[in-house]
C-alpha positions as CSV (number, residue, x, y, z in Angstrom):
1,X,145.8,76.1,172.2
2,X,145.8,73.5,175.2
3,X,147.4,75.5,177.6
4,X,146.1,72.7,180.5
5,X,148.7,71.0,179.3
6,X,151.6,73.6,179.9
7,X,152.3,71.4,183.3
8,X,151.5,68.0,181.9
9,X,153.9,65.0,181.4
10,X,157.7,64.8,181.5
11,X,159.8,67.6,179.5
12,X,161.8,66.1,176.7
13,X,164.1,67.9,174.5
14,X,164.5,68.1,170.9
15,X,167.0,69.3,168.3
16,X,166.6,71.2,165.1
17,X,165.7,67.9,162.8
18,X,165.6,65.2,165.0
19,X,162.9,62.7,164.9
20,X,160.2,62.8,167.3
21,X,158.8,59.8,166.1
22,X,158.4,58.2,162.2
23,X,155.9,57.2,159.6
24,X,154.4,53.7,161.0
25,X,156.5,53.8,164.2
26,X,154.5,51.5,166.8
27,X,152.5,53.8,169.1
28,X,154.8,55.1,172.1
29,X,151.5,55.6,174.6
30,X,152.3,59.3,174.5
31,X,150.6,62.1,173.0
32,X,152.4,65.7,172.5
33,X,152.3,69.0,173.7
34,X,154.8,71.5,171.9
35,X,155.9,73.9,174.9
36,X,158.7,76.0,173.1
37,X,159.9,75.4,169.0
38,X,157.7,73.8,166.4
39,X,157.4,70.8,165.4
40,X,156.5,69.8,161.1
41,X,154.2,66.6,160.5
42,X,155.0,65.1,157.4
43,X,153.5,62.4,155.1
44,X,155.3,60.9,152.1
45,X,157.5,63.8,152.3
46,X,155.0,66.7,151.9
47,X,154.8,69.0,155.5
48,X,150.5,68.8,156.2
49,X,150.9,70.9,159.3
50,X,153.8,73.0,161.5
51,X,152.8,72.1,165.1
52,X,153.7,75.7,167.7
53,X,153.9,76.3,171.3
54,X,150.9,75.4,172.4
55,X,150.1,72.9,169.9
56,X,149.9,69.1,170.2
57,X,150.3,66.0,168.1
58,X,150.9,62.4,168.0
59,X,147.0,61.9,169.9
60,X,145.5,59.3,167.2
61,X,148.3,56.5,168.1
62,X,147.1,56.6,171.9
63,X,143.3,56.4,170.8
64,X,143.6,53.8,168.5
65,X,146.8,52.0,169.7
66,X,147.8,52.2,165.3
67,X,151.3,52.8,163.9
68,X,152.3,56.3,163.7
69,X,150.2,57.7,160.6
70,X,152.9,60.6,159.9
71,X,156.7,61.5,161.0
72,X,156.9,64.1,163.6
73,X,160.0,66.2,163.2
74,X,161.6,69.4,164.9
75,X,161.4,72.1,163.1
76,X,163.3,74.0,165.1
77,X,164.8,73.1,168.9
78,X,161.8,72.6,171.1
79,X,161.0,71.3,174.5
80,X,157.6,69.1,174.3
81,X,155.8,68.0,177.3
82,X,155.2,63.9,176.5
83,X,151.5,63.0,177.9
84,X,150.8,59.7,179.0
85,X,147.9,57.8,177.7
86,X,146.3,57.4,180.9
87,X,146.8,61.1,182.1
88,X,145.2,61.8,178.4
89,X,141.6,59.7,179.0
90,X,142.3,61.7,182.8
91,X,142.0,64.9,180.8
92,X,139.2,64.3,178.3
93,X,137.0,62.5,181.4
94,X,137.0,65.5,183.7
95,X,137.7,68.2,181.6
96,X,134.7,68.8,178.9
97,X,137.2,71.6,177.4
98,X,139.4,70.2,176.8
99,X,137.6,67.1,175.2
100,X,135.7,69.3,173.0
101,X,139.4,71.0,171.9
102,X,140.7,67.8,171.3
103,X,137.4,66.5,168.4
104,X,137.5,69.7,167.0
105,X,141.2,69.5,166.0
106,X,140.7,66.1,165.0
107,X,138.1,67.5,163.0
108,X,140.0,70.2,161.4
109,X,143.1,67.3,160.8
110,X,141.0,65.1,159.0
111,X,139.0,68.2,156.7
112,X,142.5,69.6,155.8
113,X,144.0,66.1,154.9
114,X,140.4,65.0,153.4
115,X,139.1,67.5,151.3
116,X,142.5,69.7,151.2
């Protein structure tokens, strides 16, 4: 979905159920891009959405500077390119693309988790 990001940020790692990042965790500054594996978000235990290659996550805690609103775990092993805040605003100030890609999965996020 955000392939722009394919070359973004540093490469990190991740094991079959290890914890990206938990349920009310302070924000890291970082926002996720899934580049191999998937990655499950889960809230009070339930999965609300299996993040793929391609897809990203963890973007609300570097636009509102909030705890982590849901736990972030592999799925399976994955590598995950880690995108720094300020490469993030980078990215939605020159690229309108990827801007619009960004509110329209925020969009999608907050219908499926709103209105189910």
């Amino acid at each position: 979905m955000f392939a722009i990001l394919r070359n973004e940020g540093e490469a990190r790692s991740y094991t079959a159920g290890q914890v990206v990042f938990a349920d009310g965790d302070a924000s890291d500054g970082y926002m996720y891009s899934v580049l191999d594996g998937e990655i499950e978000l889960i809230k009070q235990g339930s999965v609300l959405e299996t993040v793929g290659v391609g897809g990203v996550f963890g973007e609300m805690a570097i636009l509102d500077h909030y705890p982590r609103s849901a736990t972030a775990i592999a799925k399976t092993s994955c590598r995950l390119a880690a995108i720094p805040e300020n490469r993030f605003k980078t990215l939605v100030a020159e690229n309108p693309k990827f801007a619009l890609g960004m509110l329209k999965l925020l969009t999608e996020r907050l219908r499926r988790t709103t209105f189910g």
